[in-house]
N, C-alpha and C positions, 0 to 999 in steps of 0.2 A: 566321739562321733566323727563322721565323715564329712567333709565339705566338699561334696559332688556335682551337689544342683544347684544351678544357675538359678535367680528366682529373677520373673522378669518384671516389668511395673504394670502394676494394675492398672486394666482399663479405665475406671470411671474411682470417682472419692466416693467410699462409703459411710452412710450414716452419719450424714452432716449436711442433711438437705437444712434444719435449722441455722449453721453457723451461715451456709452459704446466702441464705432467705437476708441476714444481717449487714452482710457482707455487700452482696448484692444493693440494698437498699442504699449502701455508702456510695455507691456508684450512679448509681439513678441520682441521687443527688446534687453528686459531683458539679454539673453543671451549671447550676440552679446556684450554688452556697458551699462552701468548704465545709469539713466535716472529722470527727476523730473514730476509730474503734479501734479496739485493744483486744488482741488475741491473745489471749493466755492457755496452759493445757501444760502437765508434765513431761515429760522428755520422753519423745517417741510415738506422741499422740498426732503428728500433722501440722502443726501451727508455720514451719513452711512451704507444704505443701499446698494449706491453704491459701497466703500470700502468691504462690506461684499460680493459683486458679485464678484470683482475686487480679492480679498483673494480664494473666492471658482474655481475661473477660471483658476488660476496661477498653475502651475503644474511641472515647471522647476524648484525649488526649495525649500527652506523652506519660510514661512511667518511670520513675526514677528510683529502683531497686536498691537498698545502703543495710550492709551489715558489719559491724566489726571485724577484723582480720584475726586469723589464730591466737587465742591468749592474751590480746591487747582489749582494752578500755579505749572506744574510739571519743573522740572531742567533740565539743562544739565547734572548732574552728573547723574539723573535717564534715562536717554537717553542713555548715555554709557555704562551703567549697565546692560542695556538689550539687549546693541548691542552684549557683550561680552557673553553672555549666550546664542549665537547663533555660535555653533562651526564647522558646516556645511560649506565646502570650494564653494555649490553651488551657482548661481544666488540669493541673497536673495530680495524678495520684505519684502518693509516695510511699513503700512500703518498706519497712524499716524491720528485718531482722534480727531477736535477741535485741531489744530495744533496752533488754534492763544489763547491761555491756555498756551502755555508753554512756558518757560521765555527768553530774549531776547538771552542769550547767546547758548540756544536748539532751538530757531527761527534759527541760523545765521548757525548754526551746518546742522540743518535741510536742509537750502535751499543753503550752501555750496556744493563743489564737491564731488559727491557720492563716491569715492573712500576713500577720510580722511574719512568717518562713518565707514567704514571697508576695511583696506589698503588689508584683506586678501581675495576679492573677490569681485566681479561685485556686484553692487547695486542700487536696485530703490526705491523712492521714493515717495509714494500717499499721498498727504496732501491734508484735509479737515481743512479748513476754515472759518470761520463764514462769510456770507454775509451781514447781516443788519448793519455789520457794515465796514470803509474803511479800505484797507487792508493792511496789518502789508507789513512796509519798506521789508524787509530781503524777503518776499515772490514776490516782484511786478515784478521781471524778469521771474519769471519762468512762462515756460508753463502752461495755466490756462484754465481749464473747468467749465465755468457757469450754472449751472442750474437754470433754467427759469421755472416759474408755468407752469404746463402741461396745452397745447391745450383743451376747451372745452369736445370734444370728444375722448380725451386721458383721461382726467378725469371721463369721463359718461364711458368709457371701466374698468376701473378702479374701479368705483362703480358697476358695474355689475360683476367684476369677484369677489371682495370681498363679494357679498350676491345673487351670482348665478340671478340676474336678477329679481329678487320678489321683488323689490320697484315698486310702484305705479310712474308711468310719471309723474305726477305733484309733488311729493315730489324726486323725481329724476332729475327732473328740476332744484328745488329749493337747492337741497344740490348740487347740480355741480354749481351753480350761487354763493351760499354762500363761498361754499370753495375757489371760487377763483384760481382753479388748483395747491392748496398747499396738498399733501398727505395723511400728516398725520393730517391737520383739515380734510381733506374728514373723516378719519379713526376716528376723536372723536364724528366729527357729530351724524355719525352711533355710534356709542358708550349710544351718550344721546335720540337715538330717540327709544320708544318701538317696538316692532314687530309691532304690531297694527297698530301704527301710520307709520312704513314705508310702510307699505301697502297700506296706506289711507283710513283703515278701521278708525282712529280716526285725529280729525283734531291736527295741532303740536299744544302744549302750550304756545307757546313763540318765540321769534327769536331763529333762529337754533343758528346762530353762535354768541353766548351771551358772555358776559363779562368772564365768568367762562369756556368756552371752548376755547377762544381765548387767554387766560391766559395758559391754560393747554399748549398750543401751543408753544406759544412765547415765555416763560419762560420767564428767569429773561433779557432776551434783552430787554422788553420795560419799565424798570425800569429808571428812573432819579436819578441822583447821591446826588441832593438835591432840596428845593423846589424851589428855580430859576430856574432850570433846567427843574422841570417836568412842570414849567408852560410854558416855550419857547416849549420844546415838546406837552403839548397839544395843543399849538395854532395853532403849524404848523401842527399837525394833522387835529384840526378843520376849519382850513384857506383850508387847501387840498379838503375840501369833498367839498369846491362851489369855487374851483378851476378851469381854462381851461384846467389845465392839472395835472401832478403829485409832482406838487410845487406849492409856494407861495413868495409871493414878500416879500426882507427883511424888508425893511422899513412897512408894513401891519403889518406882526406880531409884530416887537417890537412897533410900536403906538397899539396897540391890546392888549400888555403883560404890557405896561403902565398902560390903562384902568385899568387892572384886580390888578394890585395893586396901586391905586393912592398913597397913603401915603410914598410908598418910592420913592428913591432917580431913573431916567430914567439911565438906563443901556444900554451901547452897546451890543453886542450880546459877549456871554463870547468866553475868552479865556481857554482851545481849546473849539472847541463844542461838545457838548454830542455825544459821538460816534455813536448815531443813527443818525444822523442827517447832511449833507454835506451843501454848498453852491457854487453855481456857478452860475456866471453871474447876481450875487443881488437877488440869487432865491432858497430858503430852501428846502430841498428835505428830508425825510425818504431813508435811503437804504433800506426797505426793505415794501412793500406794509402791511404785515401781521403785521410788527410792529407798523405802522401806525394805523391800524385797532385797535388794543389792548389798544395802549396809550388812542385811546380818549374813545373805551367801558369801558376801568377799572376804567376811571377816574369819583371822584364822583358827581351824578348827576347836583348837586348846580354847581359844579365848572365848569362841560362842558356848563351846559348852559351858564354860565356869561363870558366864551370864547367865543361864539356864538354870543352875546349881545356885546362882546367888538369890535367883528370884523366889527360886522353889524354898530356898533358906526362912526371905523375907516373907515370902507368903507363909508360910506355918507356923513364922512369928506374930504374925498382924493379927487381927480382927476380922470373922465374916469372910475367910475366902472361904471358896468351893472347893474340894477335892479335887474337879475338874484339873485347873490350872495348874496346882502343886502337884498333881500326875504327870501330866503334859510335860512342866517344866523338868519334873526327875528325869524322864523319858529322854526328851534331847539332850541333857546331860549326858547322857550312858556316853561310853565310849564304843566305836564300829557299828555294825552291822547285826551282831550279833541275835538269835532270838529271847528274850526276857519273858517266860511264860507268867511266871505270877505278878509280875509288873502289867504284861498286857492285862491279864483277867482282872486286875484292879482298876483298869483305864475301863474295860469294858463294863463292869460294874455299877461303874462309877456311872459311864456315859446311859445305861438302861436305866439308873436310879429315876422315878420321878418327882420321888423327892427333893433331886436334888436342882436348883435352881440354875439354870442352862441355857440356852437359848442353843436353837436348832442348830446351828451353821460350828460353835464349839462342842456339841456331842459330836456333828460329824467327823473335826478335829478327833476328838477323841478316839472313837470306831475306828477310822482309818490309823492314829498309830497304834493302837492295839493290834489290828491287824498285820502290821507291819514288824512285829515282835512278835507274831506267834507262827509255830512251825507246822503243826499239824492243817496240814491241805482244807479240809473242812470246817472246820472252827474257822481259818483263817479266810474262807468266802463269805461266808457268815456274817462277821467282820467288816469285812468291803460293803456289802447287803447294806448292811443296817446302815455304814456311814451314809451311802446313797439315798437311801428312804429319808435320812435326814438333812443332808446338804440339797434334796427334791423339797420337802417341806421349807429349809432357807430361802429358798427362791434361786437355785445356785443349778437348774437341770446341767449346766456345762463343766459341772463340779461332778452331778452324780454319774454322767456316761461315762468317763474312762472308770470311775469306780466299778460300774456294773462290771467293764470288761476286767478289771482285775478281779473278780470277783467268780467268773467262770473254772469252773472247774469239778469234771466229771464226779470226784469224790464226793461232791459235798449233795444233803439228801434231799428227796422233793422238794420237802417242805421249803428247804436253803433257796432252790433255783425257782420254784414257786412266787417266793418271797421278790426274788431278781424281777422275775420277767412283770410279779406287780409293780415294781416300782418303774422297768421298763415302758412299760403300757401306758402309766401315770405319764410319765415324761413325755410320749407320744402325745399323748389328748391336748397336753397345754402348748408343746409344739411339734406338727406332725401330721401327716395323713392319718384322719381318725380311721380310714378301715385299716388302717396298719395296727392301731392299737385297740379297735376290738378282737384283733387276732391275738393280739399279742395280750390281751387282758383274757382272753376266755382258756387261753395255752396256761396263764397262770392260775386260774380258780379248777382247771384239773389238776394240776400241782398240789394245789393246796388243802384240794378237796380229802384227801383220805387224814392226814393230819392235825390240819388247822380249818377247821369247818366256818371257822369267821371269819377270817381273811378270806376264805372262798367265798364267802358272802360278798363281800368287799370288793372284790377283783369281780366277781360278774355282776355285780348294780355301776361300775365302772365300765363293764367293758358295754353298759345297757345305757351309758352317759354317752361312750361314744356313737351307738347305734342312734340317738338320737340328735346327736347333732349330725351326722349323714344325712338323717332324715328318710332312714332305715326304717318302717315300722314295722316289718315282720321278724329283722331280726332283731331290733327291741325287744318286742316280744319273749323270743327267746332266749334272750338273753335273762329276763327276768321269770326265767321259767320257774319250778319250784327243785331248787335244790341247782349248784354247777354241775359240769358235765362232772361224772364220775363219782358222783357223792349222791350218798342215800338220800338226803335230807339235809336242813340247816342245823349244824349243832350249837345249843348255847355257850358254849365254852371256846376256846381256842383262842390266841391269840390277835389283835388287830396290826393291820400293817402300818396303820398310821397311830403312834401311840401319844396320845396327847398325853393323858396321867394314869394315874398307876391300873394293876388290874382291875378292880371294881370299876369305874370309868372305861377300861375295855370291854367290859360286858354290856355294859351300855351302850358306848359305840353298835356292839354286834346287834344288840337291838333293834336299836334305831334303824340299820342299815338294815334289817330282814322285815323290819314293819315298814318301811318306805319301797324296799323292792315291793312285797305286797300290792301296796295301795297303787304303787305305780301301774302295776300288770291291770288292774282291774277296770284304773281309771280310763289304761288306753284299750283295753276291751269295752269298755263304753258301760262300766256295772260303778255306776257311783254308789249304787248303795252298799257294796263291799271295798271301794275306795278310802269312801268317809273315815272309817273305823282308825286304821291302822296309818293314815296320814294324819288323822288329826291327832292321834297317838305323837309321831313324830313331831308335830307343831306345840304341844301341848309341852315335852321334853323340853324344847326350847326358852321356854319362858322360866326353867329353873337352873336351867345345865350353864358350865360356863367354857365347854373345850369348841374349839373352833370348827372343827371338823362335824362335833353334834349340830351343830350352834348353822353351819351351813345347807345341813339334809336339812332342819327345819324351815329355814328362810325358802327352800328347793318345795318341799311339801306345801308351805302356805302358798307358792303364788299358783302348785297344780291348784289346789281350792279353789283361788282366786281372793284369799283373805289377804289383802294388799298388805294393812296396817301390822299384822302377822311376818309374814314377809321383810317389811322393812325393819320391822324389831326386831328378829332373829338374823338379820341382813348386816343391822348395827353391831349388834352384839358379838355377832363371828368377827367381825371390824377389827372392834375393840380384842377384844383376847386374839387373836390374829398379829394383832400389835406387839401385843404385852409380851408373847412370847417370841415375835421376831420372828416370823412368820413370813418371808416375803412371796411366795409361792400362794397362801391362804389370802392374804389382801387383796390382791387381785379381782381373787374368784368373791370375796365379800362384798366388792363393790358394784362384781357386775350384778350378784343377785339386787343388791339395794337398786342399781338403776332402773331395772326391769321394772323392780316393783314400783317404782317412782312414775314412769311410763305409764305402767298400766292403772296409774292412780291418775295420769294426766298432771301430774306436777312436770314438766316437761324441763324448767330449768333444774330443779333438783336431780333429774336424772343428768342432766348436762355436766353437770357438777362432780354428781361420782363418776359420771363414766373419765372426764378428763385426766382424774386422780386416776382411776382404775390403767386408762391405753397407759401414762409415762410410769405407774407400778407394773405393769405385767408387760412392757419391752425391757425396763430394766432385771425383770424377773426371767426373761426369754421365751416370756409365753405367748405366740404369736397368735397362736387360734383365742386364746380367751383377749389382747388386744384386738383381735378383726371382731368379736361382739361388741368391745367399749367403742368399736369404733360404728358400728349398726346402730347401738345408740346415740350416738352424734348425730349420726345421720338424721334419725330420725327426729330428734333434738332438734335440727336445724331447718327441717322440712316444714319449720311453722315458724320461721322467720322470715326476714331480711333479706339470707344473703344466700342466690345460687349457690354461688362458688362454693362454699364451705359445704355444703350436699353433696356434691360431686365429690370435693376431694376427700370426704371422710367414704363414701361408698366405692369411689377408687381401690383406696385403701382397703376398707374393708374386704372387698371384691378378691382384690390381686392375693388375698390370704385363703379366702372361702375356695376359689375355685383350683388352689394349689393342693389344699389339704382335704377337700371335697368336706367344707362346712354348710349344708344347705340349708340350716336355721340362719345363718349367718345373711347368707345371699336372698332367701328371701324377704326378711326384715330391712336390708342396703335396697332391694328393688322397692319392695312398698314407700321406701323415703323418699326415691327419686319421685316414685308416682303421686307422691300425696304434697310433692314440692309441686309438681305439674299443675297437681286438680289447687293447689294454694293461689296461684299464677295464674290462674284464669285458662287452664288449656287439660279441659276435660279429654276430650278425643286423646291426646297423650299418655293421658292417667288412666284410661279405660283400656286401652289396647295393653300399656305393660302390665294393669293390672287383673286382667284378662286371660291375661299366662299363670298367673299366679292363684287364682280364685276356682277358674271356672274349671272343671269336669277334664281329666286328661293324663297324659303321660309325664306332660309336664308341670304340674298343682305344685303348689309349693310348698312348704314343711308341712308334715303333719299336724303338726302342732302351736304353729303361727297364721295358714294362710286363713280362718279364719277372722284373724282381727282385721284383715285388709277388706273383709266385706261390706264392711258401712262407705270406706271409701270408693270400691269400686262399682257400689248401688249409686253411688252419688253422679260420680265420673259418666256412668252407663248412660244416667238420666236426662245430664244435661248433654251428652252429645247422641241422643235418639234412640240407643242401643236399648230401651226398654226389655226388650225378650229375654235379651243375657242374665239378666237378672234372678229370671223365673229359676234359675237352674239351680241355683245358689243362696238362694233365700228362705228356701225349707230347711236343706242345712244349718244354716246360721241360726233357728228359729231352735233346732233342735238345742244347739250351743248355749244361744240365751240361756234353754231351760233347764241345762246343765246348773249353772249356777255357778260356774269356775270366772267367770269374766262379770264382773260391779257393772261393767257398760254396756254390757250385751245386751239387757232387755230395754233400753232407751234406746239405743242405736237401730234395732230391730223397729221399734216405734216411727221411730228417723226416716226408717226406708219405708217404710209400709206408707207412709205421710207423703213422701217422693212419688212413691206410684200411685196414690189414690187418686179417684177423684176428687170435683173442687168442695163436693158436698162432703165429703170424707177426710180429706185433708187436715181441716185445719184442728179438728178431736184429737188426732193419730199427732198430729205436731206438740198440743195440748199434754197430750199422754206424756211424749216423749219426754219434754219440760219435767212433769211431773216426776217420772222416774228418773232424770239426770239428779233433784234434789235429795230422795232419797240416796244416790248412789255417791254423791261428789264427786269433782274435777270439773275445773274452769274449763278448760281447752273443747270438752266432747258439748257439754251445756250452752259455751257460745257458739259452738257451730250450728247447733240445732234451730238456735235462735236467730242465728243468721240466716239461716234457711226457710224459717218460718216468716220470718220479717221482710224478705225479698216477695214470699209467697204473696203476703197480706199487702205488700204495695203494687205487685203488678196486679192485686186486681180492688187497686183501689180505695186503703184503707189504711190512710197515711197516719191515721192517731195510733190504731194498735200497733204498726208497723215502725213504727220510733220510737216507740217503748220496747219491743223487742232488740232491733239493732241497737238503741243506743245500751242496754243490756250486753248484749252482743259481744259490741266494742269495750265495755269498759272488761268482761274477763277475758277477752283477745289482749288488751293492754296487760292485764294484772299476770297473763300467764308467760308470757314474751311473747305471742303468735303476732307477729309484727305484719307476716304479708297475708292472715285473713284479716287483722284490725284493719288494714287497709281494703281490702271489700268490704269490711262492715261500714268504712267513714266515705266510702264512693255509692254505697246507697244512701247514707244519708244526708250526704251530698245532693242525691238525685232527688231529696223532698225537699233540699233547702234549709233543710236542719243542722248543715253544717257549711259553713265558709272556706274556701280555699286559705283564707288568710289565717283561721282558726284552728285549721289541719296543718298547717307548715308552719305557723311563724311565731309560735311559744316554744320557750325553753323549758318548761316547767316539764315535760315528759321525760325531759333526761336525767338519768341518776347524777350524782353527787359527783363520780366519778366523770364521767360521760362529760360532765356540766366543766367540770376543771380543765380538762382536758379540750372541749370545743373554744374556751375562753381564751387558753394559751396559742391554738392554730388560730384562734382569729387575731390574734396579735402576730402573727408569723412566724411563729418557734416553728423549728423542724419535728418530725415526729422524735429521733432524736433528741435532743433537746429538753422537749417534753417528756419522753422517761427519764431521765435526766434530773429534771425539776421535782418531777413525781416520785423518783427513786423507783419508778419500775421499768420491765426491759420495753424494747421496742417493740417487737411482740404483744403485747399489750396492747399500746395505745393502737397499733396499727387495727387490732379487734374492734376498741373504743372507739376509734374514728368511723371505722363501717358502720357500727353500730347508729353514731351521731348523724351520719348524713342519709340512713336510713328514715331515724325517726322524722327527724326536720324536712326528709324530700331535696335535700341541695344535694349538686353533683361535682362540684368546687370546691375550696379550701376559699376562693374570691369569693362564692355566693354563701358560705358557710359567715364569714367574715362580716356580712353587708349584712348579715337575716340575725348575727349577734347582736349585732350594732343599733338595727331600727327594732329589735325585740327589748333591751336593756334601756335601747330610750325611751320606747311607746309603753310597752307593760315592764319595770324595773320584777327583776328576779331578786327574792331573798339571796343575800351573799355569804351570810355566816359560813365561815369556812366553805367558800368554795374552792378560796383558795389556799396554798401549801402553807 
């Protein structure tokens, strides 16, 4: 390759709004109290670049920058040398580079009490740490920030601000898949590639990420201390790559390290191990993925193969391997370039078995070197095809695009390029402008349609997934018309694209997917009585099936129903086998159906809970559009609490996804949370007007198929700020909806609003009703508002007995569900009868959880947040949630008044203590 282009430095730090939030907090501190954090991360991921943000940001005092010189171990005597040439009495930060270079007695200095480094003033602390390797004694207590290779799409942001966006997609593909979300490989890649060639004006020379720029990287980390050493390191390198996960078994490599030198004496694994290298649970691990990479490219060619040859030996000695592996491993054996057909069709084989015991991410392994052995043009796209479809089901979409594009090519038949542009389209919906990928999913089901009539199925109920998160309903619609373009009819037979297990299971698959197109078309034709059939078909499947892909059209079909409990069982179960097979592309999407249905049961922390798992599985997975839903539900999660701020910033979030990719399930669900944080807040007129956009009659209505549920709220909003009329518009509608029967809360919320508008002699029956149908229906969150509504009703006109039994109803499932800022309108009414005390509302502990409880104990003793995860063993992150949370409940606005309201609560009412504290 050529080294032509200049790469200049990115504008902003990507994908470390986390580290910085950490970082940041050390600083805000500074002032106040000295303080430690420890940046760790393998080589190439930023840790001083971070230090260099972390020095430019500090502004309360002087910065005293200290790293080791070339190749030396710095001291403790130069540690003190430098602290004393800091004569400044202010706040000092100190940021200390490669912190694990300096020798044990500047270690112990180092992550000792800030005050001994400099008795004459407050002091903090930023240590950066080597990752690839385990971390030095003297540092393992202190507060610690990881950095983790950047998100897919963090990486593609990344390469685009460093060369303004002029790389060609397919070699933009391939350098975000190569780097592996490590920075500074992204930044040498571009280093060795010409202009030319990043444009894909010329094709590359070679593997991007080669021996010589994974070295540039890695530096002297993946060096071996002797030749024992580096041969236990390349095996466990080379044992990893047709590994089920990110290790290997001890007893593999040392029969494998045997092999490779018979003539000497069989050795245990040394004492200590090479500091690249960890063990646990009998299972050898690299700390650091990049180092990994390096050991086995550096190493020379003769020697990796006969690694490769010794593993493949030890494995078809052992017990319980998989074909997989012992193919793999013959394969990099070979000597050259050469094409091996009947070794590929064995690899390939092997990888379509479903028999045989795999997880997604090593059949792509697989596929792809099959492909890479076989010569015939077509066979050999084929090949590429399938790895993709399966490093897309890993969670790996930055793995299966440059496969796609190696995968091009004119010879190979419909069906082949059919097969592509599905997995293409897949890859779009999870990250992507969805009308790009129902183009590109409806270009695949004519593909597929004359050959494989089930994959055609597959690809237009897909490209009819993307029509509806546009929010598309006519080409919905069409999408689920009868039969893809081009094809007679649905055939039963033909292959699926997504293959969980063997044939019989894909015919099931095809099923499922032609009886849920069905019910789907009908449903949103508004004919539930030909809906019913063919969805509850699909839900019915779920309750015995166990593939992941069945397991999620059902959790999809129960909550069109509206069969919540449905839903969240077929929700779980995709979870689970999602798991089991390693799945990380299918998790995702399992948790967002569980949250929905969590939501729409009104369990409002449960859906909190999956969606939190769901956003950090689906950016680790690159799925941006199904993270901006995890992140709709937070939102709206959080639109019955405590805390603005976190509404905003998950609908920010959400938002800056939805209106890039045009998700408008997304954006309408982010606006209702902002609105129903409004109407939560006491500021109806707010919550009417945006929900106004969203509800009422217009160009601009919001999902087909969401803005419905915003109509209880924006009856409510309309009511109390006057807007009575608006309602009229919108309330026959929603009446219809009720009697749909797809929504458990419909026909009580409908009750709800008919109770708002009636009059006084009508009211309080229609509120009655409404009661009545919340119990049949359950969920805490919809049945205390009702009653908070009803109970406000019956006090302002006068009727403080019933009206205290309702709110205090009210409030206790506003308590029970977290809805923290309506519990607080329900205890400011009953405030207003006298039924509750100011002191009775703020000054018990007893509403705080366990957690909550430990954590207020230790800030009112003065620990730092800091500190406190610290003590707790968890990050700062946390407590900093825990804290909001704590001075939500109690009403304090101080860590001083937080302090004073523990103090006379613990003296006047004592709190059970068992284990509160650690």
């Amino acid at each position: 390759m050529t080294g032509e282009t200049t790469v200049r430095t990115a504008g902003r730090i990507h994908g470390r709004s986390a580290q910085r939030a950490a970082v940041r907090a050390l600083l805000d501190e500074l002032p106040a109290r000295g303080g430690h954090l420890v940046v760790t991360g393998e080589p190439g991921l930023g840790r001083t670049t971070l230090l260099d943000w972390a020095a430019r940001a500090y502004r309360s005092g002087p910065v005293l920058r200290l790293a080791p010189g070339p190749g030396a171990t710095a001291t403790s005597g130069e540690l003190l040398g430098s602290l004393r040439t800091v004569t400044s009495t202010a706040p000092l930060l100190v940021c200390v580079d490669d912190a694990h270079l300096w020798d044990a007695r500047a270690r112990a200095a180092l992550a000792g009490p800030a005050q001994r480094l400099r008795p004459a003033g407050r002091t903090g602390v930023l240590l950066s740490v080597a990752g690839h390797r385990a971390l030095d004694a003297e540092f393992a207590r202190l507060p610690l920030v990881r950095l983790d290779p950047l998100t897919p799409p963090a990486a593609a942001d990344l390469l685009d601000d460093l060369t303004d966006g002029t790389v060609a997609p397919a070699v933009r593909d391939l350098l975000v898949a190569e780097a592996e979300g490590n920075p500074a490989l992204l930044h040498a890649l571009l280093r060795r590639l010409s202009p030319a060639e990043l444009r894909g004006h010329l094709p590359l020379s070679g593997p991007a990420a080669d021996s010589t720029v994974l070295a540039e990287v890695a530096g002297a980390a993946s060096a071996g201390d002797d030749e024992g050493a580096g041969d236990l390191l390349l095996t466990v390198a080379a044992a990893v790559r047709a590994s089920h996960g990110p290790d290997a078994d001890v007893g593999l490599v040392l029969d494998a390290v045997r092999r490779l030198r018979p003539a000497s004496r069989p050795a245990p694994l040394p004492e200590p191990l090479p500091g690249q290298l960890a063990l646990t649970g009998g299972r050898l691990r690299f700390h650091s993925e990049l180092v990994r990479r390096t050991v086995h490219a550096t190493a020379a060619p003769d020697r990796r193969r006969d690694a490769h040859r010794a593993l493949a030996d030890a494995l078809e000695q052992g017990d319980g391997a998989g074909p997989l592996p012992v193919l793999l491993h013959r394969s990099w054996s070979a000597a050259g370039p050469a094409p091996a057909p009947r070794l590929a069709d064995r690899l390939a084989s092997a990888a379509d078995d479903a028999t045989v015991t795999a997880p997604y991410g090593l059949r792509a392994t697989a596929y792809t070197r099959a492909a890479e052995l076989t010569a015939d043009a077509a066979t050999r796209a084929a090949r590429y095809t399938a790895a993709a479809e399966q490093a897309l089901l890993a969670g790996r979409p930055e793995r299966a695009r440059p496969l796609l594009a190696a995968a091009r090519d004119g010879a190979a038949p419909a069906a082949v390029r059919g097969r592509a542009e599905l997995v293409r389209g897949l890859t779009e919906l999870g990250d992507g402008p969805v009308g790009d990928a129902h183009q590109t999913l409806l270009l695949a089901a004519s593909l597929l349609a004359p050959d494989a009539p089930a994959a055609a199925e597959t690809a237009a109920l897909a490209a009819a997934d993307a029509a509806w998160a546009a929010g598309d309903l006519r080409t919905c619609l069409d999408a689920l018309a009868p039969g893809p373009p081009g094809d007679g009819g649905p055939g039963p037979n033909g292959p699926a694209v997504h293959r969980d297990t063997a044939p019989h299971p894909a015919r099931t698959l095809a099923a499922v997917v032609r009886e849920h197109r069905i019910g789907m078309r009908a449903l949103l034709e508004g004919r539930l009585d030909r809906a019913s059939a063919p969805l509850g078909q699909v839900v019915e499947r779920g309750r015995t099936d166990d593939g992941p892909e069945r397991l999620l059209r059902s959790a999809a079909a129960a909550l069109l129903l509206g069969d919540v409990d449905a839903a969240r069982r077929g929700g779980a179960r995709a979870l689970a086998a999602a798991r089991q097979l390693g799945s990380d592309t299918l998790v995702p999407r399992a948790l967002e159906y569980l949250a929905y249905a969590e939501l729409r049961a009104g369990r409002h922390p449960q859906a909190r809970a999956h969606a939190e798992e769901g956003l950090r599985t689906a950016l680790r997975a690159g799925q941006r559009n199904t993270a901006a839903h995890h992140r709709a539900v937070l939102a709206l999660a959080a639109s019955i609490e405590e805390d603005p701020d976190a509404v905003a910033r998950h609908v920010a979030a959400a938002l800056a996804t939805a209106r890039r990719h045009g998700l408008a399930q997304v954006t309408t669900l982010a606006e209702w949370a902002t609105a129903r944080a409004d109407l939560g807040r006491g500021r109806p007129h707010a919550a009417a007007d945006r929900l106004g956009l969203l509800v009422l009659p217009g160009p601009g209505r919001g999902h087909f198929a969401v803005w419905r549920l915003a109509v209880p709220c924006f009856v409510e909003a309309a009511v109390l700020a006057g807007r009575h009329e608006d309602t009229r518009a919108v309330l026959a509608d929603f009446a219809d909806w009720a009697a749909f029967g797809a929504d458990p809360q419909a026909a009580a919320q409908l009750a709800r609003c008919h109770a708002l508008l009636a009059p006084p002699d009508r009211a309080d029956a229609l509120y009655r009703r409404a009661l009545a149908r919340h119990d049949e229906a359950g969920g805490d969150f919809e049945r205390a508002r009702t009653a908070l509504l009803h109970g406000k009703w019956l006090r302002r006109r006068r009727r403080p007995g019933e009206a205290r039994g309702l709110l205090g109803t009210a409030l206790a499932g506003f308590d029970r569900c977290g809805a923290g800022v309506w519990a607080a309108q329900a205890r400011g009414e009953l405030r207003a009868l006298g039924a509750l005390s100011d002191a009775a509302d703020t000054g018990t502990l007893t509403r705080l959880t366990p957690q909550q409880l430990r954590i207020a104990r230790h800030v009112a003793e003065g620990a730092t947040n800091r500190e406190v995860a610290l003590t707790l063993a968890v990050s700062t992150r946390t407590v900093d949630y825990h804290l909001r949370k704590v001075f939500a409940a109690l009403g304090v606005r101080s860590r001083l008044e937080l302090a004073r309201l523990v103090e006379q609560a613990e003296q006047a009412e004592p709190v059970e203590k068992t284990g509160a504290r650690p």
